[in-house]
C-alpha positions, 0 to 999 in steps of 0.5 A, a space after each residue: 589541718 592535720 591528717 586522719 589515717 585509716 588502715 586497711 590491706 596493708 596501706 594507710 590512707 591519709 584524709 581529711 574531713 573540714 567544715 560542717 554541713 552536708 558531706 562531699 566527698 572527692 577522690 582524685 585520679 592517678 599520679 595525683 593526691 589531694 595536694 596535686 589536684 589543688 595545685 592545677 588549679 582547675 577546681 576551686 575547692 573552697 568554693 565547693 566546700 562552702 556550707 559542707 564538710 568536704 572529704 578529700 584523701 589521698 589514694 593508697 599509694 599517693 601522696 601521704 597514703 601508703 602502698 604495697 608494691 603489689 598490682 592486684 592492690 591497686 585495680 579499681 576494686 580495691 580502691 573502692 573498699 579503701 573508699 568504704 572503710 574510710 566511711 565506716 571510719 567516719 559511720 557517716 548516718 545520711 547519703 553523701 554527694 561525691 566527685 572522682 576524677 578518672 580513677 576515682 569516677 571509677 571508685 564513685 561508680 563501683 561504690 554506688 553500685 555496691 551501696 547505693 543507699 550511702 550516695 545522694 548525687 554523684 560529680 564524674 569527672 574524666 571518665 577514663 577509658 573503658 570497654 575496650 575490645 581488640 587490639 590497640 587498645 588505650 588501657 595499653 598504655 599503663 601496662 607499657 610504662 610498667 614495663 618500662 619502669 621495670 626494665 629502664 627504672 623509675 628515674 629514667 621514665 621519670 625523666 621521659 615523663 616531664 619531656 612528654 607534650 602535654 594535652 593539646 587543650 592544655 598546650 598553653 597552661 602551664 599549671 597542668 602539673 602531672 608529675 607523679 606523686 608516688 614513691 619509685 617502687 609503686 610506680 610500677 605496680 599502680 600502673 599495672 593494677 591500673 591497665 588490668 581494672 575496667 569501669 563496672 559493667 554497663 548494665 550496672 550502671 544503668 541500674 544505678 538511680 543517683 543524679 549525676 554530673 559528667 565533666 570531660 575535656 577533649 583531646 586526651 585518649 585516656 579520658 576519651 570523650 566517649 566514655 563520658 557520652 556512654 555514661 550519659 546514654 546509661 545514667 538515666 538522670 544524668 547532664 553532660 558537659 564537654 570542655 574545649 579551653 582551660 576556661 571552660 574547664 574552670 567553670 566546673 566549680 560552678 557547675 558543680 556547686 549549681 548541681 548539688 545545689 538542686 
């Protein structure tokens, strides 16, 4: 299918909507796109899709969808609004259920948050690194690379990139494939935007009255399991599941399909 594009602050953010019934949205997490996240073969998206209109995009930056080279353009905040003028771009009448993973669990907070009447359920999946105080801080890392891309450039860090050791639980999977679907100049300037945003304020989240499923795996420090577990302590309607294997991790297709399904 052919991609749709809206345009907003100086990007074009390239979607698509399938299928008929309900809608459900998903927003994908830094470095990837729509494509990338199919190709990990983690989330089986036909199956989710299944009696749906499914609305997937790519983030402003990443795969087909345009950028600025500009680090405020790519906080949280602003990749909320590209969310809402995508559904005002398709002046959707009823509430939507909607999946985000890492960057975009933080968009599907902050939308709800801002207009809890357009989400039914929400699907958080990774919840990155939040809340931090003190020195040592994981968000640290976006900034650092920033700074490395900008001193040693892209094809350098690039190269650095594919020799990192993957996450221990995907130690023996091979189709965990991160290689950064952004143009060179963006790299940086995602990154940057990235280490200065934060997920909403816990109270705001606590106010929030959506059912939500939190998905999470272990061993990655920018994902940690502990934001998932505050989430879990705020969201009053809220399951939690925490995954060990890559098996397990592919059970969320299910798990997910059996919660919006409730």
């Amino acid at each position: 299918m052919q991609d749709r594009y809206v345009t907003r602050a100086g990007a074009k953010i390239a979607y698509e909507l399938v299928g008929s019934g309900p809608v459900l949205g998903y927003a994908h997490g830094v470095f990837l796109s729509r494509a990338a996240v199919r190709r990990l073969h983690l989330l089986d998206f036909d199956t989710l899709a299944a009696g749906r209109q499914l609305l997937t995009y790519d983030q402003r930056g990443h795969g087909h969808s345009t950028g600025r080279p500009i680090a405020d353009d790519h906080r949280f905040e602003n990749f909320t609004l590209d969310l809402f003028a995508l559904l005002d771009e398709l002046r959707l009448d009823e509430p939507i259920d909607f999946m985000g993973s890492s960057l975009g669990c933080a968009v599907a907070l902050r939308a709800a948050i801002i207009a809890p009447e357009r989400f039914r359920r929400l699907v958080l999946i990774i919840p990155p690194v939040a809340w931090e105080e003190g020195p040592n801080q994981a968000r640290q890392w976006y900034t650092d690379n920033a700074e490395v891309i900008e001193s040693r450039g892209a094809a350098h860090w690039r190269q650095e990139w594919a020799r990192r050791e993957p996450l221990p639980i995907f130690a023996d999977y091979p189709a965990f494939d991160l290689t950064p679907d952004i143009p060179d100049e963006l790299l940086a300037p995602i990154l940057r935007g990235i280490g200065e945003s934060d997920l909403p304020a816990p109270e705001e989240i606590a106010a929030l009255p959506h059912p939500a499923l939190i998905l999470t795996w272990d061993t990655d420090p920018l994902h940690p399991v502990s934001t998932a577990e505050r989430l879990h302590e705020l969201l009053p309607e809220s399951t939690l599941h925490v995954s060990h294997t890559v098996p397990d991790v592919q059970t969320w297709t299910n798990r997910i399909t059996d919660f919006l399904a409730r």
